[in-house]
C-alpha positions in Angstrom: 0.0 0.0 0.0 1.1 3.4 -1.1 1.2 5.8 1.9 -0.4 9.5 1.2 -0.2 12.8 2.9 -2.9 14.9 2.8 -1.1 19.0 2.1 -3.6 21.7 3.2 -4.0 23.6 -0.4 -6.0 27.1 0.6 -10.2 27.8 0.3 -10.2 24.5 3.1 -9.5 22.4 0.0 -6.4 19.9 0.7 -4.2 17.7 -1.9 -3.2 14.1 -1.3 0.8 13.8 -1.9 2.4 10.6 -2.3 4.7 9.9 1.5 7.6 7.6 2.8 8.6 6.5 5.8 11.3 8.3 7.2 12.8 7.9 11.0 11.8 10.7 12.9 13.9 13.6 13.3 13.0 14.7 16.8 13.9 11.7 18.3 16.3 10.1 15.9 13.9 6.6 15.9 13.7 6.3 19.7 10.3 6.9 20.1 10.8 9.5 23.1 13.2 12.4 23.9 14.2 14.6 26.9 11.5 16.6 28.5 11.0 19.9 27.8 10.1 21.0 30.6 13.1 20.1 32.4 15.8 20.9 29.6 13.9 22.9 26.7 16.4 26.2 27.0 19.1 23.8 27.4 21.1 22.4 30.4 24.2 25.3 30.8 27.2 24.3 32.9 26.2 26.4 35.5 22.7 24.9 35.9 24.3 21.1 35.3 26.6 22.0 38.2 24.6 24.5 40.7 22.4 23.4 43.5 19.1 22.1 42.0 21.2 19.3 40.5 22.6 16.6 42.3 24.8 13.4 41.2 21.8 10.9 41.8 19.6 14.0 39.2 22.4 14.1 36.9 22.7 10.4 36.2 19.0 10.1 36.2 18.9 12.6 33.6 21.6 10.9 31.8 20.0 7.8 31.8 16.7 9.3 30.5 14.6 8.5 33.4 12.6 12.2 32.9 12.3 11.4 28.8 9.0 11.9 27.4 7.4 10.1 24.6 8.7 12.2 21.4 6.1 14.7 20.5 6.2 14.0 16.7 6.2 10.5 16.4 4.3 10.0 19.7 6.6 7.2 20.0 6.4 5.2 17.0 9.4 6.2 16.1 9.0 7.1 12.2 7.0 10.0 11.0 5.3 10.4 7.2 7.1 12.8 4.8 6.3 13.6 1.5 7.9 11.8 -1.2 9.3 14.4 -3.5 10.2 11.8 -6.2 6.6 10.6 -7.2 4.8 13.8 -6.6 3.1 15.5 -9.6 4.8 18.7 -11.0 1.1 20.4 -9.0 1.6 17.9 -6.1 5.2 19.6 -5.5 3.3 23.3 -6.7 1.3 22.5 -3.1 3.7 21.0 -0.6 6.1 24.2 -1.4 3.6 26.7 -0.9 2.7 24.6 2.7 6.0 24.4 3.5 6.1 28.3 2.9 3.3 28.9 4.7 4.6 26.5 7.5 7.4 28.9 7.9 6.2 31.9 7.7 4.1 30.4 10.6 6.8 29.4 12.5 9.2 32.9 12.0 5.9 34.5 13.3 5.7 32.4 16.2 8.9 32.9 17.0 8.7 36.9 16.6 6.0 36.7 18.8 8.0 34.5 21.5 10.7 37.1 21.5 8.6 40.1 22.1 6.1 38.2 24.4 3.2 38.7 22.7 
């Protein structure tokens, strides 16, 4: 069976896309990843070696006793992605434009996140 993506296309119309299964890049194929909450901004070494972290944290950290089940793959471990090579010259016309909108999205977000909105 042929595996399909379904690329939002404008006026709440959408395009199917022919997809592949690809490990997922979030988690490299482990099916989980750190927790954000705990080291989303990053561990510095000043945090790594201040007060709130102990050797028994540290190794549990290491060991990733606090990971989470990846939020992109939710744990399966591969994730869909479009598969450039058998799409339609107005299959690829629509994934671009998504993927443009998808980062004009994302610089916005982040604009937003720097000025607190």
């Amino acid at each position: 069976m042929r595996e399909k993506l379904e690329i939002p296309c404008g006026n709440d119309e959408s395009i199917d896309v022919p997809a592949r299964w690809v490990v997922c890049p979030r988690c490299d194929g482990r099916g989980q990843h750190s927790n954000p909450a705990i080291d989303g901004h990053g561990i510095g070494a000043e945090e790594w070696n201040g007060p709130d972290w102990d050797d028994e944290s540290r190794e549990a950290y290491r060991r990733g006793l606090w990971d989470v089940s990846c939020c992109r793959c939710g744990g399966r471990t591969t994730v869909l992605e479009v598969d450039r090579e058998r799409c339609t010259p107005e299959q690829l016309k629509a994934v671009e434009a998504h993927e443009l909108d998808q980062a004009e999205a994302a610089a916005e977000r982040a604009s937003e996140a720097r000025y607190d909105y």
